[in-house]
C-alpha positions as CSV (number, residue, x, y, z in Angstrom):
1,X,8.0,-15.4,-21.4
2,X,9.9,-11.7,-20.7
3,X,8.9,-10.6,-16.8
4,X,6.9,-7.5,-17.7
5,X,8.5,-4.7,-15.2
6,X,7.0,-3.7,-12.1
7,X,5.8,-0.3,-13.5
8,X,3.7,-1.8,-16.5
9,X,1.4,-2.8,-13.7
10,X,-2.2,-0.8,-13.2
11,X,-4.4,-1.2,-10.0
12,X,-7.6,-2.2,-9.8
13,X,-9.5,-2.2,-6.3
14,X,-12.9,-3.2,-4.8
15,X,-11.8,-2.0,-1.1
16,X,-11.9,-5.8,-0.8
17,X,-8.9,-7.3,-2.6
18,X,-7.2,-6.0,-5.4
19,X,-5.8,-7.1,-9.1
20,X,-2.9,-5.8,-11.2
21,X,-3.2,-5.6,-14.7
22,X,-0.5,-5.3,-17.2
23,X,-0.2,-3.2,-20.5
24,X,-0.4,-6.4,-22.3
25,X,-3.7,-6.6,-21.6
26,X,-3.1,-9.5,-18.8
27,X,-4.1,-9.9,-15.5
28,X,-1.5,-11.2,-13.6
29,X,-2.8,-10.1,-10.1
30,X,-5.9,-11.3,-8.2
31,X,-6.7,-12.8,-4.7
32,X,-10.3,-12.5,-5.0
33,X,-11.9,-13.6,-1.7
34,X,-9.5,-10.3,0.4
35,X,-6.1,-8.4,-0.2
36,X,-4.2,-11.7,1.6
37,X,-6.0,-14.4,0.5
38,X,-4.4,-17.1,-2.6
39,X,-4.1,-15.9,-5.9
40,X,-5.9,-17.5,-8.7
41,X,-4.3,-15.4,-10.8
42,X,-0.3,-15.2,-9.8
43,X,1.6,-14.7,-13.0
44,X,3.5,-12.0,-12.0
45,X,5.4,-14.3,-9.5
46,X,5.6,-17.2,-11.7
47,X,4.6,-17.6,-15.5
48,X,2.7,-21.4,-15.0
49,X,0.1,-19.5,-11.8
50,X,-2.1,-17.9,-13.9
51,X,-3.3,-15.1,-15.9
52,X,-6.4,-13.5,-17.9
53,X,-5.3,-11.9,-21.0
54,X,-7.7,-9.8,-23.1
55,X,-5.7,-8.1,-25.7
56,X,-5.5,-7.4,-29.8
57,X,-3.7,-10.2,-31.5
58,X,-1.2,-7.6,-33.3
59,X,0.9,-5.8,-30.8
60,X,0.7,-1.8,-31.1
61,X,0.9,1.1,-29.2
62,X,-0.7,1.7,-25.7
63,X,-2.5,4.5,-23.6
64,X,-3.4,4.1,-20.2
65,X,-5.4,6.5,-17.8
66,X,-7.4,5.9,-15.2
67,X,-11.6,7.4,-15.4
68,X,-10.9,10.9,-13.0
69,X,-11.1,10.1,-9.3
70,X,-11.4,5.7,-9.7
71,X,-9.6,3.2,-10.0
72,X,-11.1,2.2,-13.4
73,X,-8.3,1.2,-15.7
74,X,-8.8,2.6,-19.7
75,X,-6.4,1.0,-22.2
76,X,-6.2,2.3,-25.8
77,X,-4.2,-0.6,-27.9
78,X,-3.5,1.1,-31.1
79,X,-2.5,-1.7,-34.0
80,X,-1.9,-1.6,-38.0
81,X,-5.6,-3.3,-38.0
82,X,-7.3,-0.3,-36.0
83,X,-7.8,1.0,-32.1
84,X,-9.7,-0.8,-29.5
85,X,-10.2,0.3,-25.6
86,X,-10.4,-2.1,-22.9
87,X,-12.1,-0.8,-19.2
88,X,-11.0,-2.7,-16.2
89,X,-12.5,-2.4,-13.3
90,X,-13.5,-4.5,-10.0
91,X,-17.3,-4.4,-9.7
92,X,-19.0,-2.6,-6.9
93,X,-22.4,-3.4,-6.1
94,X,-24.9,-1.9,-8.2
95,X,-26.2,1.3,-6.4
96,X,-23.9,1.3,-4.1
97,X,-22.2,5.3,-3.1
98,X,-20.2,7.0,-1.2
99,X,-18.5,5.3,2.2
100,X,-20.9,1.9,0.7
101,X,-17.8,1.4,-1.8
102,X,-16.4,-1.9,-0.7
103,X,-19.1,-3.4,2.1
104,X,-20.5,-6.1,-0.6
105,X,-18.4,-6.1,-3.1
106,X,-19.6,-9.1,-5.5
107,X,-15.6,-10.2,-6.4
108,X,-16.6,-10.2,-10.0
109,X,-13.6,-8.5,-12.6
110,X,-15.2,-6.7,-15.5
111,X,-13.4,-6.3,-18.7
112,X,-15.2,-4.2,-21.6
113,X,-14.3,-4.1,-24.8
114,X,-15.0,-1.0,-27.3
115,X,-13.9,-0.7,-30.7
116,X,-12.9,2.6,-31.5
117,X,-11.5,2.4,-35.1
118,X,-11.1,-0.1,-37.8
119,X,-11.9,-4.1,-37.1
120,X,-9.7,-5.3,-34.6
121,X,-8.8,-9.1,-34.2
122,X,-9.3,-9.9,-30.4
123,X,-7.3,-12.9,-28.3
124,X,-9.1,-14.4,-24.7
125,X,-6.3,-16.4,-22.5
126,X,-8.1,-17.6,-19.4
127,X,-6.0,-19.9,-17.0
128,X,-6.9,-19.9,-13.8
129,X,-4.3,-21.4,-11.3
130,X,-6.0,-21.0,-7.8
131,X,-4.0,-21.8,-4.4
132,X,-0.8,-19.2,-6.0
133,X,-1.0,-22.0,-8.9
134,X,-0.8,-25.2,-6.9
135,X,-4.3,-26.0,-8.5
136,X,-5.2,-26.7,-12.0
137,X,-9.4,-26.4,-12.3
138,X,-11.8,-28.1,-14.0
139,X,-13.0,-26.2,-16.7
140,X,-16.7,-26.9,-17.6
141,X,-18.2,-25.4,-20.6
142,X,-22.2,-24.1,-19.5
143,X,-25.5,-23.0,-21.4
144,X,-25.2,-19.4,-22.8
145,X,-21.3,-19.5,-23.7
146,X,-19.8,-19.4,-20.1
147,X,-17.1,-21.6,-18.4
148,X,-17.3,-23.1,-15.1
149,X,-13.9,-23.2,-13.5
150,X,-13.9,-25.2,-10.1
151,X,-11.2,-26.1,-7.7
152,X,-10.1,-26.7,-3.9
153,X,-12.2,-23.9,-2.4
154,X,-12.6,-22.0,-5.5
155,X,-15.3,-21.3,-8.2
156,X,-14.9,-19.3,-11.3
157,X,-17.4,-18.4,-13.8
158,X,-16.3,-16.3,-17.1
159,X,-18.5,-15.1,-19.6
160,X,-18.7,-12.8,-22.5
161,X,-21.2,-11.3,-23.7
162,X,-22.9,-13.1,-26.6
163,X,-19.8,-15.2,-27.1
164,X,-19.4,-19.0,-27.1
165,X,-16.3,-19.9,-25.0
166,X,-14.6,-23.1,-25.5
167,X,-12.5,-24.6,-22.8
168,X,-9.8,-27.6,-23.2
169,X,-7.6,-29.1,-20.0
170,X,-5.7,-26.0,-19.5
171,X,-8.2,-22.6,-20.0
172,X,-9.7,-20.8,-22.5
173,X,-8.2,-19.6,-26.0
174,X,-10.6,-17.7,-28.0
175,X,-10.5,-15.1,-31.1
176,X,-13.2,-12.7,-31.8
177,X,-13.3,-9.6,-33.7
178,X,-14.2,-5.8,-32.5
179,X,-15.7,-3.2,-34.9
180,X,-15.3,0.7,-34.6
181,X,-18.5,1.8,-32.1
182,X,-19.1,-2.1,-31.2
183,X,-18.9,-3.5,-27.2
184,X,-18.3,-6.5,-26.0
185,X,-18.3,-7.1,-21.8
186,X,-16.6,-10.0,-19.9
187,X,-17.2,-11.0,-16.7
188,X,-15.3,-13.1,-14.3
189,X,-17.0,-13.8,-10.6
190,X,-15.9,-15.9,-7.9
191,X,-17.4,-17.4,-5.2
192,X,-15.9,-19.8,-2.4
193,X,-16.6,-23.5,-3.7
194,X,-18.8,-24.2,-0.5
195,X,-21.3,-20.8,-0.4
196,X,-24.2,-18.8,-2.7
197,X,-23.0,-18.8,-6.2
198,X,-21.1,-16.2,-8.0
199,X,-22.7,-13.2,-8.9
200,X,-24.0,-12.5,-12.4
201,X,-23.6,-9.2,-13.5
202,X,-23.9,-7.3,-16.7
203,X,-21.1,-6.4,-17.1
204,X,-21.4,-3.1,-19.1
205,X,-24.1,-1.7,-16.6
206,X,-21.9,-2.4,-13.8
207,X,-18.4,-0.8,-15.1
208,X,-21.0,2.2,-15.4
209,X,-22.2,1.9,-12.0
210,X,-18.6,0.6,-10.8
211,X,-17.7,4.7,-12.0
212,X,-20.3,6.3,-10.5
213,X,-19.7,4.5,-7.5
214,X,-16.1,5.4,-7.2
215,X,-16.7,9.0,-8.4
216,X,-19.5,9.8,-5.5
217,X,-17.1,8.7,-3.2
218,X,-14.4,10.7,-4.0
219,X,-16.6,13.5,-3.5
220,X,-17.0,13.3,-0.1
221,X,-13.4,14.5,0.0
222,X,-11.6,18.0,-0.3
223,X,-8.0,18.8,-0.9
224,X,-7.1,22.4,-1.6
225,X,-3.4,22.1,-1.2
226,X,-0.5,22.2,-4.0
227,X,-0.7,19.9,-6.5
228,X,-4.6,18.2,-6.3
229,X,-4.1,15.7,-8.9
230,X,-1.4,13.4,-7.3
231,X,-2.7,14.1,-4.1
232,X,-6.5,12.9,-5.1
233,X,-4.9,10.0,-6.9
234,X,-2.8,8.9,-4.2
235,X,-6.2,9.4,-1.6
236,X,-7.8,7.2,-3.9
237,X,-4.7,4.1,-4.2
238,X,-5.0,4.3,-0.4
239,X,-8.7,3.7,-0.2
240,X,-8.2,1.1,-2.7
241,X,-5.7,-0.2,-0.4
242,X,-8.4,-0.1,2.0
243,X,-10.6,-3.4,3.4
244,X,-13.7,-1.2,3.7
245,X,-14.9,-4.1,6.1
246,X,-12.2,-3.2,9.0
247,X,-10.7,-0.2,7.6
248,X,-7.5,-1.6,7.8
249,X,-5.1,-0.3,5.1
250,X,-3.0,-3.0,3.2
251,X,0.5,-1.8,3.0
252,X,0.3,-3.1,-0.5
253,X,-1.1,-5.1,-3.0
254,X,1.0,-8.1,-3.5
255,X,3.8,-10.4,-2.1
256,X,7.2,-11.2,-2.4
257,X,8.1,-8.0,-5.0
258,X,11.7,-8.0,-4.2
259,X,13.8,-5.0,-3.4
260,X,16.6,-6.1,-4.9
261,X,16.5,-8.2,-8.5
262,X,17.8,-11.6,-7.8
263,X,17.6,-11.0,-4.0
264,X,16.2,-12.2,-0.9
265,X,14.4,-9.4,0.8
266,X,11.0,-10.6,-0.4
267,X,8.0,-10.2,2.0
268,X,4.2,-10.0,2.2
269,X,3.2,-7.2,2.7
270,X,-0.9,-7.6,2.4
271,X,-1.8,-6.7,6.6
272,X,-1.7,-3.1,7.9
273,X,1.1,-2.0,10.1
274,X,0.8,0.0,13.3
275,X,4.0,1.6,12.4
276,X,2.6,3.2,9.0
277,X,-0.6,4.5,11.3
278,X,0.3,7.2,11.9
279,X,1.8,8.7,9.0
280,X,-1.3,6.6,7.2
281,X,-3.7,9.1,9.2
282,X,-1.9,11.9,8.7
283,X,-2.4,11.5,5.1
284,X,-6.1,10.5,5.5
285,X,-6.4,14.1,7.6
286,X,-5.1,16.0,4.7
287,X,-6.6,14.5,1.9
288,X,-9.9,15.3,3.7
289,X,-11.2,11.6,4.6
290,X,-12.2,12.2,8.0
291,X,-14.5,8.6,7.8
292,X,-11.2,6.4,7.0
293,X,-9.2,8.4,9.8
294,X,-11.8,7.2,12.5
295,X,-12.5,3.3,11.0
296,X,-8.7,3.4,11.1
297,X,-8.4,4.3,14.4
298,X,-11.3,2.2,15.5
299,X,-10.1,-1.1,13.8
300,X,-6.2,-0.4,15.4
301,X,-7.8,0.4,18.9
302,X,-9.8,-3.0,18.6
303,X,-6.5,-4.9,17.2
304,X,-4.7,-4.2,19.9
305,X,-7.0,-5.1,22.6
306,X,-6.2,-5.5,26.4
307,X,-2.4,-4.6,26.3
308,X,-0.9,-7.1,28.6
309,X,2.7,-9.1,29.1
310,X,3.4,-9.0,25.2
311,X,4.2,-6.1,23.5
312,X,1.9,-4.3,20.9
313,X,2.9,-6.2,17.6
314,X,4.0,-4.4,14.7
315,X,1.5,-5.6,11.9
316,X,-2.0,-7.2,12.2
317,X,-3.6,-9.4,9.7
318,X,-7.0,-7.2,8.0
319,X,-9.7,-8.1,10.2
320,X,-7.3,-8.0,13.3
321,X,-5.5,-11.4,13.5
322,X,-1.9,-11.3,15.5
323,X,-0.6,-14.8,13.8
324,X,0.4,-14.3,10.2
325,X,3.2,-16.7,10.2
326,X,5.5,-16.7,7.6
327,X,5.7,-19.7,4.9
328,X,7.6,-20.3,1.3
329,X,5.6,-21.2,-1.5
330,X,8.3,-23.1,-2.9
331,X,6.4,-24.0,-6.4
332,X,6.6,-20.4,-7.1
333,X,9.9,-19.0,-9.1
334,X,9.4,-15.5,-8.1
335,X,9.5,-12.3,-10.1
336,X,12.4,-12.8,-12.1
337,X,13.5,-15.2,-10.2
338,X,13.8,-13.7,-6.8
339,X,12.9,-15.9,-4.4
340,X,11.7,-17.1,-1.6
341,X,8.3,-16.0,-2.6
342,X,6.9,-15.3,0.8
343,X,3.0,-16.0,2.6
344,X,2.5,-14.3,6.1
345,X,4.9,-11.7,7.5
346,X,6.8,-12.9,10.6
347,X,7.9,-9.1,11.4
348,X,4.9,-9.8,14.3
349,X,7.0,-11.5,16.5
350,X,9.6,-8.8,16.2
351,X,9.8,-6.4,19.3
352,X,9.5,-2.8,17.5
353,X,9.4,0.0,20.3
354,X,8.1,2.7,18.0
355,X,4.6,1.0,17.6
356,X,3.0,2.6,20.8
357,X,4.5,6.2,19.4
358,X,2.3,5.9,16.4
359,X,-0.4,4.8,18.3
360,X,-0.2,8.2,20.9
361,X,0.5,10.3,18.1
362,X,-2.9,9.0,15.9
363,X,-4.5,9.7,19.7
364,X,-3.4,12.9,19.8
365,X,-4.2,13.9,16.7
366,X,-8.1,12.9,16.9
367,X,-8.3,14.1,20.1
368,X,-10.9,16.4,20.1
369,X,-13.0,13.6,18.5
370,X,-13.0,10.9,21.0
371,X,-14.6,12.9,24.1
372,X,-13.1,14.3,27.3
373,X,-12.3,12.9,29.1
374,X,-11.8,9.3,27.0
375,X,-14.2,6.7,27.8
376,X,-12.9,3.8,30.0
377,X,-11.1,1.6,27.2
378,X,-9.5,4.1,25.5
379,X,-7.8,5.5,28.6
380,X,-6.5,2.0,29.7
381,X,-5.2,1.9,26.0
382,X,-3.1,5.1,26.0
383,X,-2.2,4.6,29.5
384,X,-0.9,0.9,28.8
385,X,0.5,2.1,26.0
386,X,2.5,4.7,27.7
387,X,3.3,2.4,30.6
388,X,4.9,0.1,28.3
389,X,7.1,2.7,26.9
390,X,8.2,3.7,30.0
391,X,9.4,0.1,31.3
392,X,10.8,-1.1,27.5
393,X,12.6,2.1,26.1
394,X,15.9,1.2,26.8
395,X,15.5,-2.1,25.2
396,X,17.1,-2.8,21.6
397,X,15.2,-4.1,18.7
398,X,14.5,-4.8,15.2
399,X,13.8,-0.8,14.0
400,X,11.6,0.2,11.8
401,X,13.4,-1.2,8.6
402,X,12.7,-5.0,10.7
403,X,16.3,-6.1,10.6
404,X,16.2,-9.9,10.6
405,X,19.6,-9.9,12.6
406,X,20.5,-8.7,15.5
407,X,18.5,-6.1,17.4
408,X,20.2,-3.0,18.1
409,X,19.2,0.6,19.8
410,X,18.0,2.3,16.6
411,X,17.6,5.8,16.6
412,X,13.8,6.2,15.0
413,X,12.4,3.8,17.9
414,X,14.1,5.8,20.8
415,X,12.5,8.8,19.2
416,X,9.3,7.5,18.7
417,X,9.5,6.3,22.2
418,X,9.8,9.8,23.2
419,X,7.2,11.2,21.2
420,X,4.6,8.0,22.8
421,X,5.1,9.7,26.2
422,X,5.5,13.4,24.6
423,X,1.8,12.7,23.5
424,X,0.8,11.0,26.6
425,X,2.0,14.0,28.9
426,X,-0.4,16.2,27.0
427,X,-3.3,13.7,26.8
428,X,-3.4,13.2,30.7
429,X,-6.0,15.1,31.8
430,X,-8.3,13.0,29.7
431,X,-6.8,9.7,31.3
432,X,-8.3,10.3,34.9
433,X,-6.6,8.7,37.9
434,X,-4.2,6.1,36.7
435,X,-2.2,8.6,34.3
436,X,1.1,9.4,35.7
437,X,1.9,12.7,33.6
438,X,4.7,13.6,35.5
439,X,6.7,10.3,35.8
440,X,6.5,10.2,31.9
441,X,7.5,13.7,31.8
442,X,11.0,13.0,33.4
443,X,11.6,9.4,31.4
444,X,10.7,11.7,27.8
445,X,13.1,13.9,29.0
446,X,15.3,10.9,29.7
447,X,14.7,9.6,26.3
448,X,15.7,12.9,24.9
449,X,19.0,13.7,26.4
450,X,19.9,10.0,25.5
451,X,19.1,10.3,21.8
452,X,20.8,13.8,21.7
453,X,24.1,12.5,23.3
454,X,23.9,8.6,21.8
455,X,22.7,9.3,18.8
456,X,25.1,11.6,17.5
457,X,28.1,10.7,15.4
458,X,31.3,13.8,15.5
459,X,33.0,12.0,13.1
460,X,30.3,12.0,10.5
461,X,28.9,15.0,11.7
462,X,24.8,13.4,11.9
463,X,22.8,11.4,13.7
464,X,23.1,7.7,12.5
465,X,20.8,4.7,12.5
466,X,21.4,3.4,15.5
467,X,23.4,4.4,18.8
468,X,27.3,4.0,18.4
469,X,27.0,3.6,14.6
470,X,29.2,5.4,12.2
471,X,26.1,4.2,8.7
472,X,24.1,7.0,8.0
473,X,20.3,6.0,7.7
474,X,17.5,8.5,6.3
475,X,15.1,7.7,9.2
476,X,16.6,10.1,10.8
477,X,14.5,12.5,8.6
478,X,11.7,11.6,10.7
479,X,13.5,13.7,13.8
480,X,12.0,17.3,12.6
481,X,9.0,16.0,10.9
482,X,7.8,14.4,14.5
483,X,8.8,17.6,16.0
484,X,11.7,16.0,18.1
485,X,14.2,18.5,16.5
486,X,14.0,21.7,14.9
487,X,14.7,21.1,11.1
488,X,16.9,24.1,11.3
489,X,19.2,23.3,14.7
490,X,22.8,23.0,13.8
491,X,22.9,19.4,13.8
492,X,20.0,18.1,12.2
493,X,20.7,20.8,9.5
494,X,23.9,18.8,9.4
495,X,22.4,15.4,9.3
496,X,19.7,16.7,7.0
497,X,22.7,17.9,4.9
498,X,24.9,14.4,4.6
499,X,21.9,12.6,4.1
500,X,20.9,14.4,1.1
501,X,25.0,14.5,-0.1
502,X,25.4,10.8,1.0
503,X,22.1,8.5,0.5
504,X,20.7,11.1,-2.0
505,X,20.9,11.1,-5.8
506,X,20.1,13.8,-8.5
507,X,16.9,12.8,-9.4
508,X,15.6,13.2,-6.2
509,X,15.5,9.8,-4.3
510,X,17.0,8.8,-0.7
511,X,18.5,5.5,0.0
512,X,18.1,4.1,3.6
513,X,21.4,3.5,4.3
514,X,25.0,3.5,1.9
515,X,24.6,0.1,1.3
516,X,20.9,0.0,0.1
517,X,20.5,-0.9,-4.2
518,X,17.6,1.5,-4.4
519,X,15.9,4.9,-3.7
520,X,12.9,4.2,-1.3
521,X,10.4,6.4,-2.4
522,X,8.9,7.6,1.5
523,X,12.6,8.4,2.6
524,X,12.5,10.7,-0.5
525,X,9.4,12.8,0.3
526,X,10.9,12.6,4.0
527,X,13.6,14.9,2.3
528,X,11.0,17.0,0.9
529,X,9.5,17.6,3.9
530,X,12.7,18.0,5.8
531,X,13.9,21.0,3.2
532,X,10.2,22.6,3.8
533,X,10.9,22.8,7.7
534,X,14.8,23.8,7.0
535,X,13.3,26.5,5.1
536,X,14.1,25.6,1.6
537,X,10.8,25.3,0.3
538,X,12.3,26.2,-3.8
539,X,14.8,23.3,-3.0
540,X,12.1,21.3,-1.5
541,X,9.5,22.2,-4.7
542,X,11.8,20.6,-7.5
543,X,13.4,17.7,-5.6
544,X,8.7,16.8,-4.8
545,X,8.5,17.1,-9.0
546,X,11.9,15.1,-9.5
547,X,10.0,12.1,-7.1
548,X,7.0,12.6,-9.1
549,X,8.3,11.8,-12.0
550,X,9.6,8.0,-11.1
551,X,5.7,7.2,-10.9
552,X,4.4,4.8,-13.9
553,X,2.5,5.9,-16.3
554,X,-0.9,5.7,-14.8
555,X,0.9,7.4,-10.9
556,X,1.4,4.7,-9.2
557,X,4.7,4.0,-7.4
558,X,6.1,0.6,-6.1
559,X,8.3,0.6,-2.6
560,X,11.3,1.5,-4.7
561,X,13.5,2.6,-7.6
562,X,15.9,0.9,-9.1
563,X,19.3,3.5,-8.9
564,X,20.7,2.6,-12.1
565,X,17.6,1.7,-14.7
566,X,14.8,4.1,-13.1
567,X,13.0,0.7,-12.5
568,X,10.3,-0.2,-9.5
569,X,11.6,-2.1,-7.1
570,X,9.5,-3.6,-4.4
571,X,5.5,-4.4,-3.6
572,X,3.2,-1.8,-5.3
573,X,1.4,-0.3,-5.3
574,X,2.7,0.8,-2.0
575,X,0.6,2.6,0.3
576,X,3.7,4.3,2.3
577,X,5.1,5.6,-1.2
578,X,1.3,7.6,-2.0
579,X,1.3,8.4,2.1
580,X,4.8,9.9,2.1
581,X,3.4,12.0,-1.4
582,X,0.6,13.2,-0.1
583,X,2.4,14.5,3.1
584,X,5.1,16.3,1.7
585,X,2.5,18.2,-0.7
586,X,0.6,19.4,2.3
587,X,3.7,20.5,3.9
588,X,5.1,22.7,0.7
589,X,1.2,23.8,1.2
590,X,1.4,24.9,4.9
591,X,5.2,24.3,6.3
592,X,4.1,24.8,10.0
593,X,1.5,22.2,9.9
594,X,2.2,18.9,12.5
């Protein structure tokens, strides 16, 4: 079987968990029970762990689009026999609107098929590999056409509508035909094998109400900014991103995408960092979703809990959970053959000092929503917070790109360490007695000088990744866009400047560092946003459209792009890549906003 690319890959969402579906019609993508639970369906990290394939029997040309502000996928197959459209969608609850999108989702996939010219010859492949294709079900034909697909901790029911599906040992292999103006609906639901049943649903009722549901909620959000349509799709990957029951935001959808073809960086990256929270509410804030801001906040505040001896970790499993250890699933061969394919993220053990700057700055930026002063827990939050900072700063660690070598004094942690007690200064009159403005006052002016003096590098002429390093690394971008350094003083223009000429390329995207296969596509709206604040808004304008145009042909973008083939590299969607988009179109909308 050929790997179908990254890119071919559409998104379909619950708020729950998630599923990718490729423009051959096959889903290759679903954990069903949450974002970081097994797969039954895992194809796209191994051909033998399982797929659903609905699809015309002759091969033809494809459309794609999404229905306007949802994550319902619409593909047109267009063959020599005629042209059939098949809407995916994960079901919402009937009836369910607005900020209800999510809270009881059934975990039922709907596939609809509608024959829109000709008679088109159909072809079902159903094999379910549950536990990321350690298990092989039983498959048990039932009354009414359906098949009964049990194993481990799984259950599976498919049906379609009206049809009689046969199972053998493997799955389920049937033909049917499709007339112009015929329908025909599948349903798959699951169900843990030890609860309530799966849910039966009609299933063209429920794409219908699965729209509606998605379309009232996007309009409970505004953008009137430069370029809406990006910026609304992007809102809407990140609430799909989103488990509605925590309001955690999954960095992405899947596992063990590598960044580099054939290489080892592979990682999970289903749990919600600390590190992206800030720049995740930032987003929120301008794409208008002032709910998801606040659950955000609400489930990172509860995360963290009593700060004591350990330091905040960087990542938190979805409902909260520190240990995510990291394991192999050695049956697994990987997307074309990169492995290890990864389960859990061990970047939680890392020490990362930038987490409690993230943390201050989403603080600060809700601030006139949480009361004043604070109530009791959130003051010993922000006050631990900034107390840690002040006693760990001068520590090395793993940086925000988690380095799995040595730790080292990277440049974006020192500055975000500044910027913890830079918020922290201006939130203490909220704090009461046990905030210490002025002692954090003279260690953020501490941090500063250091940065200024250690960061810099004469003989590249730029501030570098890390102190007493001559390699050039584009988080320094993030020094004018956290207000640290005015984008147009001498020598962050300068930096600005060689990493454009250096990491950059001239379709717009921004390695991390000289030695890095691929543009990552936040570092590349960091440019954007950096050129904004230098005061190069044209510039800034055509390098945003250059970056737009490496999305696939439904938006969505991956982690990365491949420098030589324009490919997407990395886990998708991400949520960092649509974060970074959205930002840098609010800031070509209103450069002075922070």
């Amino acid at each position: 079987m050929e790997q179908p690319a990254i890119s071919d890959y559409g998104f379909l969402s619950d708020c729950r968990s998630g599923a990718l579906v490729g423009r051959d019609g096959s889903i290759d993508w679903w954990c069903p029970d949450r974002f970081d639970s097994p797969s039954v369906f895992g194809r796209i990290l191994d051909p033998d762990a399982g797929h659903w394939r609905l699809a015309p029997l002759a091969a033809g040309r494809v459309e794609r689009s999404y229905h306007p502000d949802t994550l319902v996928l619409r593909t047109v197959h267009h063959t020599p026999e005629g042209s059939v459209a098949v809407t995916d969608a994960l079901a919402a609850e009937v009836g369910a609107r607005g900020h209800q999108l999510g809270m009881n989702s059934p975990a039922v996939l709907l596939r609809v098929v509608e024959g829109l010219s000709g008679r088109v010859r159909m072809r079902l492949d159903f094999t379910p590999r549950p536990e990321y294709g350690l298990l092989t079900p039983y498959l048990h034909e039932q009354d009414g056409g359906g098949v009964l697909a049990t194993a481990g901790p799984v259950t599976l029911v498919l049906r379609g509508g009206g049809l009689r599906l046969r199972a053998d040992r493997d799955g389920v292999r049937h033909g049917f035909e499709v007339g112009a103006g015929e329908t025909v609906g599948f349903d798959l639901a699951y169900a843990p094998a030890y609860g309530p049943p799966p849910a039966r649903l009609d299933p063209v009722f429920t794409l219908a109400e699965t729209v509606r549901a998605w379309e009232a909620y996007r309009e409970t959000h505004t953008y009137d900014g430069r370029y809406p349509e990006p910026v609304r799709f992007s809102a809407t990957v990140l609430t799909g991103l989103t488990y509605t029951r925590s309001g955690a935001v999954a960095a992405a959808l899947t596992t063990s995408l590598p960044e580099q073809v054939g290489g080892d960086r592979n990682y999970d990256y289903r749990y919600s960092w600390l590190r992206d929270f800030s720049l995740t509410m930032r987003a929120f804030w301008v794409a208008a979703c002032p709910d998801e801001t606040t659950r955000l906040f609400a489930w990172a505040a509860r995360s963290i809990g009593r700060i004591g001896d350990r330091p905040v970790p960087v990542l938190f499993g979805l409902e909260g959970e520190r240990d995510i250890a990291e394991h192999e699933q050695d049956q697994l061969r990987g997307w074309a053959g990169s492995r290890p394919v990864r389960v859990g993220n061990d970047a939680w053990r890392q020490r990362q000092l930038d987490v409690p700057g993230e943390m201050l700055h989403a603080v600060w930026r809700l601030r006139d929503y949480l009361g004043e002063p604070f109530d009791e827990q959130l003051r010993e939050m922000v006050v631990g917070l900034a107390e840690e900072v002040a006693a760990n700063w001068r520590r090395p660690d793993r940086g925000m790109w988690e380095t799995r070598d040595a730790e080292r004094h990277y440049l974006s942690s020192k500055v975000l360490c500044w910027a913890a007690l830079e918020k922290a200064v201006t939130l203490a009159p909220r704090l009461g007695e046990r905030a210490d403005p002025r002692r954090w006052a003279a260690i953020r002016d501490e941090i500063r000088s250091t940065v200024l003096r250690e960061g810099w590098n004469d003989r590249i002429g730029a501030y570098t990744g890390a102190f007493g390093s001559a390699e050039l690394d584009a988080s320094a971008l993030l020094l004018p866009v956290l207000d640290f350094l005015d984008a147009r003083d001498p020598r962050m223009r300068s930096t600005i400047e060689a990493v454009e000429r250096e990491l950059g390329t001239d379709d717009g995207l921004v390695r991390r560092w000289a030695t890095d296969p691929a543009g990552f596509v936040l570092c590349s709206f960091w440019l954007v946003e950096c050129l904004v604040l230098a005061g190069e808004r044209e510039r800034a304008r055509v390098l945003f459209e250059k970056v737009l145009g490496h999305a696939n042909d439904v938006g969505l973008f991956a982690e990365q792009i491949d420098l030589t083939t324009g490919a997407q590299l990395g886990n998708t969607p991400q949520a960092l890549s649509h974060i970074g988009l959205i930002n840098a179109a609010w800031r070509l909308t209103d450069p002075d906003w922070t």
